[in-house]
DRENBATI-82551 format. One record per residue (C-alpha): x, y, z; residue in three letters. Coordinates in nm, 2 decimals, padded with zeros to 4 digits. Example, Ala and Ser with C-alpha at 12.3 -4.5 7.8 and 13.67 -1.06 7.14 Angstrom:
2
+--------+--------+--------+---------+
:     xx :     yy :     zz : residuo :
+--------+--------+--------+---------+
:  01.23 : -00.45 :  00.78 :     ALA :
:  01.37 : -00.11 :  00.71 :     SER :
+--------+--------+--------+---------+
//
This chain:
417
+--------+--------+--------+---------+
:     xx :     yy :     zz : residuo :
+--------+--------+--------+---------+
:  12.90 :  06.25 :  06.61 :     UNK :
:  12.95 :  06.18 :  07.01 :     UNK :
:  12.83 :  05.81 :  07.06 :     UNK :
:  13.01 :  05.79 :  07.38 :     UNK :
:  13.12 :  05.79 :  07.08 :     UNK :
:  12.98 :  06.00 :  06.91 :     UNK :
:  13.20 :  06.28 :  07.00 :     UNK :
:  12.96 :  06.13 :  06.81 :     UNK :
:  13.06 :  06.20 :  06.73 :     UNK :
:  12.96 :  06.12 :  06.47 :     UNK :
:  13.21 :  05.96 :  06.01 :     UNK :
:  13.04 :  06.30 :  06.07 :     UNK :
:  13.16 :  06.44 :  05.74 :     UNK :
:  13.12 :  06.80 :  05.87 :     UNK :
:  13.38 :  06.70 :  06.13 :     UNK :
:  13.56 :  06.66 :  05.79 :     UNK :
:  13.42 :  06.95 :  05.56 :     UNK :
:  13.32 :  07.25 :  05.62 :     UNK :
:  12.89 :  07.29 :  05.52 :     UNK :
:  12.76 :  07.67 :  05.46 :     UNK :
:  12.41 :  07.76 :  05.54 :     UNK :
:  12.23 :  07.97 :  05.31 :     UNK :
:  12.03 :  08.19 :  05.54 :     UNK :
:  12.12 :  08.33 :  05.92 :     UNK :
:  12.11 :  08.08 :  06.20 :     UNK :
:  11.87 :  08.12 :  06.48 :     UNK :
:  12.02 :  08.19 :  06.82 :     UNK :
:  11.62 :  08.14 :  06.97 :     UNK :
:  11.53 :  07.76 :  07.06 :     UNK :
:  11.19 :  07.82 :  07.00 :     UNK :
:  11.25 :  07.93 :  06.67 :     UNK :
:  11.43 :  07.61 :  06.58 :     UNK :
:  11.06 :  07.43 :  06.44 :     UNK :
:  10.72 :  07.43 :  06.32 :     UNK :
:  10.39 :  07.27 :  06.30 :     UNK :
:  10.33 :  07.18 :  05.90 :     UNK :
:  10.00 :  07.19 :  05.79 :     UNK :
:  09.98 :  06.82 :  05.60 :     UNK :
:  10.17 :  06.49 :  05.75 :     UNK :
:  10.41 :  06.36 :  05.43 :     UNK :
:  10.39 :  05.99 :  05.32 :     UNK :
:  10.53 :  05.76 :  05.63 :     UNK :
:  10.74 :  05.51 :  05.41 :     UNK :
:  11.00 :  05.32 :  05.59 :     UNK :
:  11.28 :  05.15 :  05.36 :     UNK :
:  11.37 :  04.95 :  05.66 :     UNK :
:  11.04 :  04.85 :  05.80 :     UNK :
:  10.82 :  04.87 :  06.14 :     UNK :
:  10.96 :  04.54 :  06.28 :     UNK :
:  11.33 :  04.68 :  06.29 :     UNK :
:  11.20 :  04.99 :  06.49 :     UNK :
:  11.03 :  04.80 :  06.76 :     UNK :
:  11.35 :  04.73 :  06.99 :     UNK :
:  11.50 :  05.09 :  06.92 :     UNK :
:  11.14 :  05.26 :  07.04 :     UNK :
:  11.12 :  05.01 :  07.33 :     UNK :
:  11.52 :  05.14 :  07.44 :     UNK :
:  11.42 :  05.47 :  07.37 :     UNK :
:  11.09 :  05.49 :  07.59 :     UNK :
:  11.28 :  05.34 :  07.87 :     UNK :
:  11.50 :  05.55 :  07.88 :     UNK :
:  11.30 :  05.86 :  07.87 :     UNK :
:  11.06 :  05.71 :  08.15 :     UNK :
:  11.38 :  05.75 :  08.36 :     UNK :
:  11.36 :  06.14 :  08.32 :     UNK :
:  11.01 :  06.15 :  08.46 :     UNK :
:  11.05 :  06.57 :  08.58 :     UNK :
:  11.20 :  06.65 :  08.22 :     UNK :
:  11.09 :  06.84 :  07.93 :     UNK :
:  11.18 :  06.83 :  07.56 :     UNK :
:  11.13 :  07.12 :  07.36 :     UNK :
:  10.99 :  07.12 :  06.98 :     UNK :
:  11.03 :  07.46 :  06.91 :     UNK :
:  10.76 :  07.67 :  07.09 :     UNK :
:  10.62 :  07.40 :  07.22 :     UNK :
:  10.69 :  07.21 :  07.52 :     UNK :
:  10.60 :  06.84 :  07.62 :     UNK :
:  10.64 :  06.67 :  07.97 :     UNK :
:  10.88 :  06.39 :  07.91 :     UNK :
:  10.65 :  06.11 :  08.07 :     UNK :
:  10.40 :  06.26 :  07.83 :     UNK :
:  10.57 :  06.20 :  07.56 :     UNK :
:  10.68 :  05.83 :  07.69 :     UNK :
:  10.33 :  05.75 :  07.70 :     UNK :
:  10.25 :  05.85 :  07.36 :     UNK :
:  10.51 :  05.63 :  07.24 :     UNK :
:  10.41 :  05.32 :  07.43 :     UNK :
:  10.10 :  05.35 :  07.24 :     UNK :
:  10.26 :  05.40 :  06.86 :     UNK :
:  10.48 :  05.09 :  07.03 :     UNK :
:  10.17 :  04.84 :  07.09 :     UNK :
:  10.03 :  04.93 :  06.76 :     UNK :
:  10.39 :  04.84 :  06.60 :     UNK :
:  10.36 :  04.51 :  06.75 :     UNK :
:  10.02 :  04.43 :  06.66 :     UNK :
:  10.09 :  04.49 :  06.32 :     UNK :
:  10.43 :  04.36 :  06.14 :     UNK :
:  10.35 :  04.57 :  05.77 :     UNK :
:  10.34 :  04.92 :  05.98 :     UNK :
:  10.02 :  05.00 :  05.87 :     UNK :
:  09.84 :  05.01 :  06.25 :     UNK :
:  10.17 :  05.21 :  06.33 :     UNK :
:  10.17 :  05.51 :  06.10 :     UNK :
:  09.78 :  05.49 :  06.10 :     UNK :
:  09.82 :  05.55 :  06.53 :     UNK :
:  10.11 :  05.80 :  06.40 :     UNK :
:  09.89 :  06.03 :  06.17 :     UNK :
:  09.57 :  06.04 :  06.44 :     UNK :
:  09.77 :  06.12 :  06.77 :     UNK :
:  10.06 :  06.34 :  06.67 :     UNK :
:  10.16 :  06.68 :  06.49 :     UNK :
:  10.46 :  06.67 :  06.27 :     UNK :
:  10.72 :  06.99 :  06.34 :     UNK :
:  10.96 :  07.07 :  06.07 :     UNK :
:  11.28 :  07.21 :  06.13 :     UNK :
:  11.44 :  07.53 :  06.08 :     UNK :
:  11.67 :  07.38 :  05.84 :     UNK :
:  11.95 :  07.51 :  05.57 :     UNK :
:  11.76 :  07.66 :  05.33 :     UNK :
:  11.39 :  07.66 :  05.34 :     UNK :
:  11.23 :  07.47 :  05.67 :     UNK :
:  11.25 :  07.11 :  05.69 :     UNK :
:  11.56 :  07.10 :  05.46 :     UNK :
:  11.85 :  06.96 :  05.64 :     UNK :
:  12.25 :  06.85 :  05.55 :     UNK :
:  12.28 :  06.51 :  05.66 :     UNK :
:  12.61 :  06.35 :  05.70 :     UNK :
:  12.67 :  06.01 :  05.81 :     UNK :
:  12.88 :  05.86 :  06.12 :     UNK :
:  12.95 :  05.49 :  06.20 :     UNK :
:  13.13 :  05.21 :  06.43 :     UNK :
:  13.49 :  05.16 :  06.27 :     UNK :
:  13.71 :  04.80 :  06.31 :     UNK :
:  14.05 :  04.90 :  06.36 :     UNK :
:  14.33 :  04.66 :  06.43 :     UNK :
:  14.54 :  04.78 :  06.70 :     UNK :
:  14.84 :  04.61 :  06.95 :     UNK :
:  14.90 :  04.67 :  07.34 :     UNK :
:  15.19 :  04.77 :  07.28 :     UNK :
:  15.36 :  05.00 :  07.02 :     UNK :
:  15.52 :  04.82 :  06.69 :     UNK :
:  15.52 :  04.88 :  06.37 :     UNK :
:  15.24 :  05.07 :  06.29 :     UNK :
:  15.09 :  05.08 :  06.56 :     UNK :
:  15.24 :  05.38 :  06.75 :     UNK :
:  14.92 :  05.63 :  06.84 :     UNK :
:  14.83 :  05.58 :  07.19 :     UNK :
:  14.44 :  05.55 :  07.20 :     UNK :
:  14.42 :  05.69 :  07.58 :     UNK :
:  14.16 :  05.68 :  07.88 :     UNK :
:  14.03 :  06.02 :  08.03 :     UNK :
:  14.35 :  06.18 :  08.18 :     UNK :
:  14.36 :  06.21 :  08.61 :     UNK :
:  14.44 :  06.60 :  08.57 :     UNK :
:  14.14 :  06.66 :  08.28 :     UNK :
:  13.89 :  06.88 :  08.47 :     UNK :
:  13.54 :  07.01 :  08.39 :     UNK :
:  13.47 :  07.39 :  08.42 :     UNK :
:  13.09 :  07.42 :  08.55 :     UNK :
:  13.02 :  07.80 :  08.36 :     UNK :
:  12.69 :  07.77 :  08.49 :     UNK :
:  12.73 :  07.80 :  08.85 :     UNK :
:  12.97 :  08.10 :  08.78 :     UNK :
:  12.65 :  08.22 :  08.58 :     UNK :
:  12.43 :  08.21 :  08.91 :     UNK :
:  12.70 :  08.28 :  09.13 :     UNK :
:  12.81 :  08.58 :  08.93 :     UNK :
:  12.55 :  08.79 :  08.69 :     UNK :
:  12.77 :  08.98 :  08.52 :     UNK :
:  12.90 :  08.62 :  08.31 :     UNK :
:  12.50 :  08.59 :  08.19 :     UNK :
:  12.70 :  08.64 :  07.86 :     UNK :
:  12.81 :  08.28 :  07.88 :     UNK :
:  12.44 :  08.14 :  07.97 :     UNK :
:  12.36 :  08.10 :  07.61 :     UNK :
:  12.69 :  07.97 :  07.46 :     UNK :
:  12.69 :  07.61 :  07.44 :     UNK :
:  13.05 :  07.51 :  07.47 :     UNK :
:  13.01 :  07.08 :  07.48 :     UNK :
:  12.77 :  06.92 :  07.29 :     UNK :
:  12.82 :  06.60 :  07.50 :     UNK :
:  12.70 :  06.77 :  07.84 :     UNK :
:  12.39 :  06.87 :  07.96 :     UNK :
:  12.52 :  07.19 :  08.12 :     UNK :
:  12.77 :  07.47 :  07.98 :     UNK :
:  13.09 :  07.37 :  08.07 :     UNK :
:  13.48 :  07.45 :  07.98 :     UNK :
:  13.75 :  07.14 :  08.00 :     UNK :
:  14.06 :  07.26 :  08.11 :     UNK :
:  14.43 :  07.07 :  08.32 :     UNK :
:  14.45 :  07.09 :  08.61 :     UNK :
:  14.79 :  07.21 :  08.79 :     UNK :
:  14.85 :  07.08 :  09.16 :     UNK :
:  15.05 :  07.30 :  09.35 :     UNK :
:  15.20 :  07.10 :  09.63 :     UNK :
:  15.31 :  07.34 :  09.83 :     UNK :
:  15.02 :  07.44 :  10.06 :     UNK :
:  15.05 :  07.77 :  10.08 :     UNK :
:  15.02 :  07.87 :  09.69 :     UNK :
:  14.69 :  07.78 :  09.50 :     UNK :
:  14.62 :  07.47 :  09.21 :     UNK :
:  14.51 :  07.64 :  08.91 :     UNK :
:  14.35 :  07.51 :  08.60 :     UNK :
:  14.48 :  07.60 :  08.26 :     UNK :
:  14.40 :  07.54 :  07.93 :     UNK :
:  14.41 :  07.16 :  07.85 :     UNK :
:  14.69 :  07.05 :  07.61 :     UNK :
:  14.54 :  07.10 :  07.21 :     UNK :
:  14.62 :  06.81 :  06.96 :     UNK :
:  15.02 :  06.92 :  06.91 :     UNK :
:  15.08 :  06.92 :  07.24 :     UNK :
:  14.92 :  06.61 :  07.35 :     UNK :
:  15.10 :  06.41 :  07.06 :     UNK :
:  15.45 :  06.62 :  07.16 :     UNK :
:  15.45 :  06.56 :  07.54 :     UNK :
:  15.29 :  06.20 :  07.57 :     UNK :
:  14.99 :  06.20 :  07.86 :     UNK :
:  15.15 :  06.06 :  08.17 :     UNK :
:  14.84 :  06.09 :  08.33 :     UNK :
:  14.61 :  05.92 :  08.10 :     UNK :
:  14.58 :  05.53 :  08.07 :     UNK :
:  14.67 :  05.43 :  07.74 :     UNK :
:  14.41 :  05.15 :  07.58 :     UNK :
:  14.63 :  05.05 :  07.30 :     UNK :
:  14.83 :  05.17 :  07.04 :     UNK :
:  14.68 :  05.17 :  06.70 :     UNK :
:  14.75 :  05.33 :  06.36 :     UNK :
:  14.78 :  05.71 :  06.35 :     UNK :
:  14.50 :  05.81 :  06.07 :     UNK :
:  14.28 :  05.53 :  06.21 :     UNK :
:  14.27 :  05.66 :  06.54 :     UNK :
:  14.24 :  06.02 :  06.42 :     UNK :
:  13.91 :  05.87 :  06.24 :     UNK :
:  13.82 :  05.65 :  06.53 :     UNK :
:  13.81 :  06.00 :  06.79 :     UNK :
:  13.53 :  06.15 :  06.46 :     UNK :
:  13.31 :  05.86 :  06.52 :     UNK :
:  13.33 :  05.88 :  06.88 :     UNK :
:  13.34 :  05.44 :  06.92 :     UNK :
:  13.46 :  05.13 :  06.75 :     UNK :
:  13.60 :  04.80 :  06.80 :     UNK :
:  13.97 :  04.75 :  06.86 :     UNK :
:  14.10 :  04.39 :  06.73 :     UNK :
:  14.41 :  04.33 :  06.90 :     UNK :
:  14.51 :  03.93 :  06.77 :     UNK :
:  14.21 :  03.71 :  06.85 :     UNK :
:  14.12 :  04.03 :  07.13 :     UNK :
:  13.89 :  04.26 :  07.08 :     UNK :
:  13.80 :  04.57 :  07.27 :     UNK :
:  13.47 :  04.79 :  07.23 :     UNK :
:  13.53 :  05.16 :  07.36 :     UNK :
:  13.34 :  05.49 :  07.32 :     UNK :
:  13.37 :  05.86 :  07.38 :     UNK :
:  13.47 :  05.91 :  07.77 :     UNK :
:  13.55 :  06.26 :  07.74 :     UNK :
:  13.74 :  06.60 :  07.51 :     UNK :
:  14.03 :  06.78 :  07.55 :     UNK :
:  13.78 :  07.09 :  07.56 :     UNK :
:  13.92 :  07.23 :  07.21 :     UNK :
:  13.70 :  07.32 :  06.94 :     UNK :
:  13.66 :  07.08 :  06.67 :     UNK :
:  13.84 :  07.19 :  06.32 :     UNK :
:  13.77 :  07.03 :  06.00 :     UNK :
:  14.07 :  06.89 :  05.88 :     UNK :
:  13.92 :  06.89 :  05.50 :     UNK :
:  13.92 :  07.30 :  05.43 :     UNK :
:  14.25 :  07.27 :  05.43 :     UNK :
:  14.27 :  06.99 :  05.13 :     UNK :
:  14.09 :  07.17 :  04.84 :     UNK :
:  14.39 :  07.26 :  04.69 :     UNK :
:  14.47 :  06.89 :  04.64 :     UNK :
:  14.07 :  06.78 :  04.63 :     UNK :
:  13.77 :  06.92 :  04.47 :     UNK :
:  13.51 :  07.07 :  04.72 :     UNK :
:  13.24 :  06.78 :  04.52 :     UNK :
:  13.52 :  06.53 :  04.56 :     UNK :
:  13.56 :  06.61 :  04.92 :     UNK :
:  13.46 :  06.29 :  05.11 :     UNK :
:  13.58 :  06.08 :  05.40 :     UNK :
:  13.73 :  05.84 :  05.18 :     UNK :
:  13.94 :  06.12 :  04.94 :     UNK :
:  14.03 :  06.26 :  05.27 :     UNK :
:  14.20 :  05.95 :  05.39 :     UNK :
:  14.33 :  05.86 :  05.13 :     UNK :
:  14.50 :  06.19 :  05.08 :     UNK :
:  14.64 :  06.14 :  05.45 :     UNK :
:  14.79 :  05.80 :  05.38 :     UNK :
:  14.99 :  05.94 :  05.08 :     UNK :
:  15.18 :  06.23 :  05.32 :     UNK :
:  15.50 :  06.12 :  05.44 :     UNK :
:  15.41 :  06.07 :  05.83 :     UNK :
:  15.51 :  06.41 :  05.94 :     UNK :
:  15.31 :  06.59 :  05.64 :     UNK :
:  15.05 :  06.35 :  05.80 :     UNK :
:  15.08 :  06.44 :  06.17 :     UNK :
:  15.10 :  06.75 :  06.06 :     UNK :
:  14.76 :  06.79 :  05.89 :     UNK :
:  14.59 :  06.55 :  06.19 :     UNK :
:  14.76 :  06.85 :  06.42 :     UNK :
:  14.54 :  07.16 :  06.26 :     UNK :
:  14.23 :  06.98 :  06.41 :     UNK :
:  14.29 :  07.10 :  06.82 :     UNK :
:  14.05 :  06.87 :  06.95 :     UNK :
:  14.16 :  06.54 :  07.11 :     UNK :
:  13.87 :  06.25 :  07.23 :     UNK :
:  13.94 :  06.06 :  07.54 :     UNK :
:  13.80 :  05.70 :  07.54 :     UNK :
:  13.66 :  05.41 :  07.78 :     UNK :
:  13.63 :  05.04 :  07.76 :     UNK :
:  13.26 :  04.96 :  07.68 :     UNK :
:  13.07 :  04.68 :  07.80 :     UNK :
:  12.75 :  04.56 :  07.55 :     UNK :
:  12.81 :  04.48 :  07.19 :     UNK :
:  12.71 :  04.86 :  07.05 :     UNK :
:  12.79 :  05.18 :  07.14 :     UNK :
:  12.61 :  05.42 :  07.37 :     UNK :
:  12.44 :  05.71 :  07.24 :     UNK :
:  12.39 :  06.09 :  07.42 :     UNK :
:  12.09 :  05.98 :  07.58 :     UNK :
:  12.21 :  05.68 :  07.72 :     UNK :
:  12.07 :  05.44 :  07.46 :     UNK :
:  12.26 :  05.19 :  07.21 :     UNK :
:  12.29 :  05.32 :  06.88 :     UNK :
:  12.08 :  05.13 :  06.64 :     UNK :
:  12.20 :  05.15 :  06.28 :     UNK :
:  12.01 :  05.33 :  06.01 :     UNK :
:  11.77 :  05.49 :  06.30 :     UNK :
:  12.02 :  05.68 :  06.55 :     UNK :
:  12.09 :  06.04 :  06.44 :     UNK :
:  12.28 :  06.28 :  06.60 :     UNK :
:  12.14 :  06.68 :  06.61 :     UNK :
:  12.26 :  07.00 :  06.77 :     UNK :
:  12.07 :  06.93 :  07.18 :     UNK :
:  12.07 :  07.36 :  07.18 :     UNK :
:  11.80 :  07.33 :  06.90 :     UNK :
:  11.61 :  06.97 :  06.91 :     UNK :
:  11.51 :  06.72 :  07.19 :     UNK :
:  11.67 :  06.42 :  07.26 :     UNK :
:  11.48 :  06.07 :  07.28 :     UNK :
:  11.23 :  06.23 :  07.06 :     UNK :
:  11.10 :  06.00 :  06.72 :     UNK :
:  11.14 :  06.21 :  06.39 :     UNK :
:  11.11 :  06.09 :  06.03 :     UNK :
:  11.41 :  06.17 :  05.76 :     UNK :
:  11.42 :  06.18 :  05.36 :     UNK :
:  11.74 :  06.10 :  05.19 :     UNK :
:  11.94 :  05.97 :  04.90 :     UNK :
:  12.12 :  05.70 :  05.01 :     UNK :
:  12.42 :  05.59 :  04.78 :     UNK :
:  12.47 :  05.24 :  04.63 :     UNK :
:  12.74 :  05.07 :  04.47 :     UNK :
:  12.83 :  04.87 :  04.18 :     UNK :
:  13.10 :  04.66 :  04.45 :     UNK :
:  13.19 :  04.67 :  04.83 :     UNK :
:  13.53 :  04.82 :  04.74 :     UNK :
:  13.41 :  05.12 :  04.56 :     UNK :
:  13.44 :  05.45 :  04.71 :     UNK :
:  13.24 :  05.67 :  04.55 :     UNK :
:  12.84 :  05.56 :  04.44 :     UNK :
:  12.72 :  05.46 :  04.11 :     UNK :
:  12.38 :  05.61 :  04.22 :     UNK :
:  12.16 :  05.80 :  04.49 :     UNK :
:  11.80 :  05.60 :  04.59 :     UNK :
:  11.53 :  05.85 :  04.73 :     UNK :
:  11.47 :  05.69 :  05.08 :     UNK :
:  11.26 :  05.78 :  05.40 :     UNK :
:  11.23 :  05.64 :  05.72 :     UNK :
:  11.16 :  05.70 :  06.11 :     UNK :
:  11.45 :  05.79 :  06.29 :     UNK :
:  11.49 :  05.88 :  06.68 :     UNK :
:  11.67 :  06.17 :  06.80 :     UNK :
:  11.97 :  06.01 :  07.05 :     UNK :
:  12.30 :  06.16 :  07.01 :     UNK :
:  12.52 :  06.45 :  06.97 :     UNK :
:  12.83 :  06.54 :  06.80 :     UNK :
:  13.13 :  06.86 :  06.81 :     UNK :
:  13.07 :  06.91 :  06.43 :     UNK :
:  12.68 :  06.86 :  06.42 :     UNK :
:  12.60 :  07.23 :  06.50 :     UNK :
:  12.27 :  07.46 :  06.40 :     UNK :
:  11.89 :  07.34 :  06.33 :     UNK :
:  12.00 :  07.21 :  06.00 :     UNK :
:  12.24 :  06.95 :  06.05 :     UNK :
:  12.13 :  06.55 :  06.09 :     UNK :
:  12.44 :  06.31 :  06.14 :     UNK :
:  12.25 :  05.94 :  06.07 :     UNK :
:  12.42 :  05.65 :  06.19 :     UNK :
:  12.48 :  05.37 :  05.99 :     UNK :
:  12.64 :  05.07 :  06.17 :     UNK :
:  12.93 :  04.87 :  06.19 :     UNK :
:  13.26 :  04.81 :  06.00 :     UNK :
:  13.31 :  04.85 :  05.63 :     UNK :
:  12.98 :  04.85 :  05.48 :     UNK :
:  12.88 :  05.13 :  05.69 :     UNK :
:  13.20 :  05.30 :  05.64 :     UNK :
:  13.16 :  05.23 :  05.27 :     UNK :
:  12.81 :  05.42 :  05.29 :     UNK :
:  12.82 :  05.71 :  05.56 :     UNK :
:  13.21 :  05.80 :  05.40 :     UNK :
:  13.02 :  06.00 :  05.13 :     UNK :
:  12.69 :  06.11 :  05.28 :     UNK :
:  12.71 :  06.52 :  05.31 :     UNK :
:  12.37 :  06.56 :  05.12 :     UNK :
:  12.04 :  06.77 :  05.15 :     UNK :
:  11.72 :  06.60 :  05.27 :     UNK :
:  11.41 :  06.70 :  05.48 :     UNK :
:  11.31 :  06.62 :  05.85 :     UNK :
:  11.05 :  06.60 :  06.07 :     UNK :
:  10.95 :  06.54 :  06.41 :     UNK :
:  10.66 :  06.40 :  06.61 :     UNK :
:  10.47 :  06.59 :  06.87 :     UNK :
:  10.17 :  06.43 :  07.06 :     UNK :
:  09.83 :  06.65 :  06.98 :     UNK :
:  09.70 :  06.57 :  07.30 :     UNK :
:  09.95 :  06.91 :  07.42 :     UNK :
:  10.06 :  07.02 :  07.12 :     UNK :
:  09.80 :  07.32 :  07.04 :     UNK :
+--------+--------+--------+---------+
//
């Protein structure tokens, strides 16, 4: 859900719908998986040779956290450990194109943890969140009159942490994870200069959706001015590619108005059916409002995603990697480690033509997926957000994925018992 993007992230369909778990959440970490007792079949639709470059970015970037940990569950794994474990599934990859030396290496050196999940462990709801091509203008005309902005000079970040250790008494905060997107517990909130120097600047409560739109941010750079409904789609993926003429532009999630996020699809199912609810219906739905019936269904979502011109021809993940379509998923970082390799069962949809909007089937599908990003509506150890790539193919695809499926992660044995 964020890509920096994915506020990623993520189009997250949850950022869209609202998905029910069917037993209690755990609030405990180390609850969040297990160790099975028999390694499933390691068939992947894609293939080995696609996987190669996306393990290669993803060990790289982990060796750059050489004093972290990642947690699976109860267990926990030295970061340069579980780099090195990698490099080795990695070499055997490369030595063998049909993937046979690589799942082979897989099965003989690591465990595989399920998750929690929704119902039973291992069962997850798996949505699907992509890189949207929008057309948009540098100035406002026509329809284009949504200002896409930058991060705003008086957005500030909260540190609840340090209040935490400073003051005891707010240990009730510890636990609460506010921001996906940030490594530490934070609140977003404006702040209010006081220029006369003997009164105090304060920080209040940062603008929600309504107000933003209603005032106009004077102190956020504005990008580009694109369609209203597009860019309210564009901040749910989190990054995308802005053609403006024979210009185009590549921006991702730079920051939140600190708002929670609220699924703009609960309050449609009077006009959709809960199984017809999909990215597509929803849009569609939008663009038949008169524009303020429009604005003001966008308004009942509060949060707001600031973006940032993005250098590199894909967006950047949570964990600092490039987003790599059909491996990338996004997961709940309170619950599962980031950079980690995990393995995901699905249905993906297919269609009779690239202009339908709802599947003519559902093709049982597995493949190796690594854990990278993050997203405001991918909450609890039973969501997945997958990412699926670029433009309208991919928004053809991940616009109806909000479907159950089964994942797995991979633990070195060396320190897993």
């Amino acid at each position: 859900m964020p890509i920096q993007h994915a506020f990623k992230t993520t189009l997250v369909l949850t950022c869209l719908i609202l998905a029910s778990c069917a037993r209690p959440l755990i609030k405990n970490p180390d609850q969040a998986m297990r160790p099975v007792k028999q390694m499933p079949a390691l068939i992947d639709d894609i293939g080995i040779t696609q996987l190669i470059p996306a393990l290669e970015a993803d060990i790289k970037t982990l060796k750059e956290k050489p004093e972290g940990q990642m947690s699976f569950g109860p267990t926990k794994i030295p970061t340069k450990t579980y780099a090195a474990a990698l490099e080795a599934l990695l070499e055997a990859a490369k030595q063998d194109p049909s993937g046979a030396a690589f799942t082979q290496k897989l099965s003989e050196t690591f465990d595989a943890y399920e998750v929690y999940g929704d119902e039973e462990w291992g069962q997850v709801y798996i949505t699907s969140y992509y890189e949207p091509v929008i057309e948009a203008a540098k100035r406002p005309h026509g329809k284009f009159t949504q200002p896409i902005y930058g991060v705003p000079k008086d957005l500030v970040e909260v540190d609840l942490d340090s209040f935490v250790v400073a003051r005891p008494g707010l240990s009730v905060l510890y636990d609460q994870k506010l921001e996906q997107r940030s490594a530490r517990n934070i609140l977003r909130g404006r702040l209010l200069t006081n220029k006369d120097p003997k009164r105090m600047s304060r920080v209040v409560v940062f603008p929600a959706r309504a107000g933003i739109e209603a005032e106009s941010l004077t102190e956020a750079p504005i990008l580009a001015y694109a369609d209203p409904i597009d860019s309210f789609f564009l901040e749910i993926q989190g990054s995308g590619v802005l053609k403006m003429g024979k210009e185009e532009m590549k921006i991702g999630y730079a920051a939140q108005n600190g708002h929670p996020y609220v699924p703009i699809g609960k309050f449609m199912l009077d006009k959709i059916p809960r199984e017809k609810l999909t990215a597509h219906a929803i849009e569609t739905h939008l663009r038949g409002l008169t524009q303020p019936e429009a604005r003001e269904m966008l308004n009942r979502n509060p949060s707001y995603v600031f973006f940032k011109p993005l250098k590199g021809s894909a967006g950047i993940t949570y964990f600092g990697t490039e987003v790599v379509p059909g491996r990338t998923i996004a997961t709940d970082q309170t619950y599962f480690p980031k950079g980690a390799l995990a393995f995901l069962q699905f249905e993906r949809p297919q269609f009779a033509s690239a202009t339908d909007v709802e599947p003519t089937a559902w093709a049982p599908t597995s493949r190796f997926v690594i854990d990278q990003d993050t997203g405001g509506a991918i909450r609890g150890p039973h969501r997945v957000d997958l990412f699926w790539g670029r433009g309208a193919e991919a928004k053809q695809s991940s616009g109806v994925m909000k479907n159950k499926g089964r994942l797995i992660y991979f633990v070195p044995k060396l320190t897993a018992h």
